[in-house]
N, C-alpha and C positions, 0 to 999 in steps of 0.2 A: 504493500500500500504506500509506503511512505517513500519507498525507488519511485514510483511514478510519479508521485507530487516532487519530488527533489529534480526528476530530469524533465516535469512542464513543457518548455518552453526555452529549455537553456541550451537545446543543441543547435541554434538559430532561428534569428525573429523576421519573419516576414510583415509586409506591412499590413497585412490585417491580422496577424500577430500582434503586432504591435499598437491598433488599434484596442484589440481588447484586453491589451495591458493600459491603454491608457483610460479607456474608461473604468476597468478595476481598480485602478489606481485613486482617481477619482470618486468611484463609490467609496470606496475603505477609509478615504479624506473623512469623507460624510459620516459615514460610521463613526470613527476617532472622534471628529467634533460633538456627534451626536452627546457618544460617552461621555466625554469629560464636561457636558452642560450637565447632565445628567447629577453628576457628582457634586461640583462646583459653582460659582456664581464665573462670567467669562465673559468677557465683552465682545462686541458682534467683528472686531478686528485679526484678536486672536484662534475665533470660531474659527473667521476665513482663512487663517493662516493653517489651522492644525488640516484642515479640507483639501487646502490645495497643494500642500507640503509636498505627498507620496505622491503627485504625478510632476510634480517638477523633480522631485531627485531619482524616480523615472526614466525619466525625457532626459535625464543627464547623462546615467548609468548605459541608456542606450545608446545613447550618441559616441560613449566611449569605445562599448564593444568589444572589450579585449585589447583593444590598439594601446598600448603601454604609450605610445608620445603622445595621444590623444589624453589618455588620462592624466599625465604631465603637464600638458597643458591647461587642462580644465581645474587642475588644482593650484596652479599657478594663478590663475583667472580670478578663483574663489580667495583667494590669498589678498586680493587687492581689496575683498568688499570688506567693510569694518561696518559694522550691526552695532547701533546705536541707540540703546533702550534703558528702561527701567529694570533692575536687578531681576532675574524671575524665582521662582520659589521650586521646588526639588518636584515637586508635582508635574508644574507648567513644563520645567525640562522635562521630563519621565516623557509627557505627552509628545512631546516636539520629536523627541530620541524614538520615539512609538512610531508617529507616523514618517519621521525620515528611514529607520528599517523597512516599516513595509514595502516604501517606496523603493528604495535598495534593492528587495525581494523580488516584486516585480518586475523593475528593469531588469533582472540577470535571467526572468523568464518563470521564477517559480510562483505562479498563480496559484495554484491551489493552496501550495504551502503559506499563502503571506493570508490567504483568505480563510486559513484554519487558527494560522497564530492571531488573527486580528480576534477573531472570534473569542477562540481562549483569554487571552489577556484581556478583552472589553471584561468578557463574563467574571473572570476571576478579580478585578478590580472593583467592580460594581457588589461583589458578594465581599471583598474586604470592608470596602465602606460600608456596612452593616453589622460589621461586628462589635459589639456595645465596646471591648476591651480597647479598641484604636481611635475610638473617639474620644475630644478633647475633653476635661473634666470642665465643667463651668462655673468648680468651687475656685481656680486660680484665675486671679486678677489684678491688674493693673491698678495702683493706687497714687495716684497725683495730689498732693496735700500745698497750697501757700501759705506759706507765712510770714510774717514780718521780720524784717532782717533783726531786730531783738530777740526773738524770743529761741533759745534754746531747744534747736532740734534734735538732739542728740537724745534725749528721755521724754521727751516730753509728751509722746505716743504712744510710748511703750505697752501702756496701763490700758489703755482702749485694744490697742493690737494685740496684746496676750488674750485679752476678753472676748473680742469677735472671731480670732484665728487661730490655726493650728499652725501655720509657719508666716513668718514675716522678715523680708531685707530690705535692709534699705540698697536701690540700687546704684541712686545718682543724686546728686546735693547741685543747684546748677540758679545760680540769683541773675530776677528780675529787675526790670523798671529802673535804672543804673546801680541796683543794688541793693534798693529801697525792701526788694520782697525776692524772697528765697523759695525754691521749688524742689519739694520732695519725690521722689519715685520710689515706690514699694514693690515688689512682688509677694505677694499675699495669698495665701491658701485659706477660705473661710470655714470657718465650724459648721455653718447654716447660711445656706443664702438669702435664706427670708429673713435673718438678722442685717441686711448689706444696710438700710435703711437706718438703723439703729445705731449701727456704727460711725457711719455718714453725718447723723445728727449729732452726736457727740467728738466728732474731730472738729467741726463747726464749731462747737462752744468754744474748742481750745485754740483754734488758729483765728478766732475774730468773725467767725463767718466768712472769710475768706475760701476761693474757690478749693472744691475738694472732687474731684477727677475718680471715680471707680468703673474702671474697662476690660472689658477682657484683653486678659495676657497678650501682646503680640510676638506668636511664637517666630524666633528666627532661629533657632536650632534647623528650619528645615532651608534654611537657604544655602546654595551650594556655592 
């Protein structure tokens, strides 16, 4: 079974060969984007991208052909573009790294094979994200506290954050307004989230009613 899906289409592509590598190519884009809306929130830029991805590195991979100075060349080519974005998160790559294999796959002609793994890895991704154990707890959160540049940061929370939490750091000490007001960062793990409220009102008393910030954690452990 798996001799015939491995030699596809790789013992040479004719162009209507290569026709229905490009619209497979194509579908499996769609598919990929499908997945990962699925999962995540993803703006209509990136959709387009994860869609179109596997038939452009496709349409690459065939143009190459086996021809070693052609693929020299085409990596020389790709050498000049410099990609110019916002940092992406280990997900967003995974996706990109997803659909540029399939696309890979299909150029070199194994159809079946890139339309069995797309399968597999949508379906196995989609049953991870369901597993209560890998989803994020919603008891860590971000805690932003001001205060006025008098009053001693160093204890003077303590007594509230032993009360409402199970762990608390301080993560960053970073002053306002030329100095006038001081900005705490916490990472905070809470005992009760129906206590957040409670907490919130009592940091208030102590930093003047000045602004007090509780968000969920922004996790960058996963940025590559």
């Amino acid at each position: 079974m798996f001799t015939s899906i491995l030699t596809d289409l790789s013992e040479g592509l004719t162009i209507g060969q290569g026709v229905i590598c490009t619209f497979s190519a194509l579908g499996l884009g769609i598919l990929i984007a499908l997945v990962y809306r699925i999962q995540h929130v993803a703006s209509r830029n990136f959709m387009l991208t994860l869609a179109i991805l596997p038939s452009l590195v496709q349409f690459v991979i065939m143009m190459v052909n086996g021809n070693l100075g052609t693929g020299v060349a085409v990596v020389g080519a790709f050498s000049l573009v410099r990609f110019r974005s916002v940092p992406g998160s280990s997900r967003e790559i995974t996706f990109i790294f997803f659909a540029m294999s399939i696309g890979l796959a299909i150029g070199m002609g194994f159809v079946s094979f890139a339309f069995f793994m797309s399968l597999l890895i949508s379906i196995f991704s989609i049953a991870l994200q369901k597993i209560p154990l890998l989803k994020p707890s919603t008891q860590f959160k971000e805690l932003k506290i001001v205060i006025p540049e008098d009053l001693d940061y160093t204890e003077v929370f303590t007594d509230i954050l032993a009360t409402y939490t199970k762990k608390q750091e301080l993560i960053r000490v970073k002053t306002m307004q030329l100095g006038s007001m001081i900005e705490l960062l916490y990472e905070i793990e809470l005992k009760d989230s129906m206590m957040e409220k409670q907490m919130i009102d009592a940091i208030r008393v102590r930093n003047g009613n000045l602004s007090v910030i509780c968000a969920r954690r922004q996790v960058n452990v996963d940025e590559l």
